[in-house]
C-alpha positions as CSV (number, residue, x, y, z in Angstrom):
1,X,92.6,105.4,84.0
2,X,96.4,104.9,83.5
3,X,97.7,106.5,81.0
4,X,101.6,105.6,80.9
5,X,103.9,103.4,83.3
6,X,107.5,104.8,83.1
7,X,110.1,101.8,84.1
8,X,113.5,103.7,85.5
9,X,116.8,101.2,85.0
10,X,118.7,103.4,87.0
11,X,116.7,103.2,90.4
12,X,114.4,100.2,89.5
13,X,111.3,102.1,90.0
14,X,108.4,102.1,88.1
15,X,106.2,105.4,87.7
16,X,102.6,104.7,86.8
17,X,100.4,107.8,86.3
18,X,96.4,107.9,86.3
19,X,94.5,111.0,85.2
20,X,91.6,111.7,86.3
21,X,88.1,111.6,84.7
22,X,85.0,112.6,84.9
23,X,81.8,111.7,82.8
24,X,84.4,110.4,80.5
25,X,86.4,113.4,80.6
26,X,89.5,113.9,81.5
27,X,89.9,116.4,84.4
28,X,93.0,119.4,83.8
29,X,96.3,119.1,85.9
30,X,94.2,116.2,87.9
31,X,96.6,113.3,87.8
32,X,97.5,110.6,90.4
33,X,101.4,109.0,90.3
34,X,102.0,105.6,92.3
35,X,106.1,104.6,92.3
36,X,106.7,101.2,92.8
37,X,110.2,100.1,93.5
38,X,111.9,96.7,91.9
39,X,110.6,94.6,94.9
40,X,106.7,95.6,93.6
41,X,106.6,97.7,97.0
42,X,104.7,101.0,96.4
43,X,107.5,103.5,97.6
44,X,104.9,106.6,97.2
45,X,101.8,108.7,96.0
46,X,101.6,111.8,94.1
47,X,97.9,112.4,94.2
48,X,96.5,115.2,92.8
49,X,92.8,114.4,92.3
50,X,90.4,116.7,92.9
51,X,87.7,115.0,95.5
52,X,83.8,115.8,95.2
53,X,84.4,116.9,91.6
54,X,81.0,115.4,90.7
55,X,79.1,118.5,93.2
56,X,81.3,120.9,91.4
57,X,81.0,120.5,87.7
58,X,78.0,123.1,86.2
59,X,78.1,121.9,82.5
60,X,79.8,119.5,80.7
61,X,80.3,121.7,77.7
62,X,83.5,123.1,77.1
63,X,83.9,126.5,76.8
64,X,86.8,129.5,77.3
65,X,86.0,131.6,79.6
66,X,87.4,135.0,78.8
């Protein structure tokens, strides 16, 4: 899901950011950042997603873990 697309007018370059989510929640610190320069070119990825997250989540219940 993108949640925000940050236009620079010094460079150009557009920053668009997706979070990552699963079952509808969004996943902590697990975002994705594509830059696109004036031309529409992407000039790079940022990706931190976290792959296989489906095999790893236990519960879908928050909690604080202490």
């Amino acid at each position: 899901m993108v949640t925000d697309a940050v236009y620079s007018r010094v460079t150009g370059t557009t920053h668009i950011y997706l979070q990552q989510r699963h079952a509808g929640i969004p996943v902590y610190n697990a975002q994705l950042q594509v830059n696109v320069n004036r031309e529409g070119r992407i000039i790079s990825v940022n990706n931190g997603f976290l792959p296989g997250i489906a095999q790893s989540v236990r519960t879908l219940q928050p909690r604080i873990q202490m």
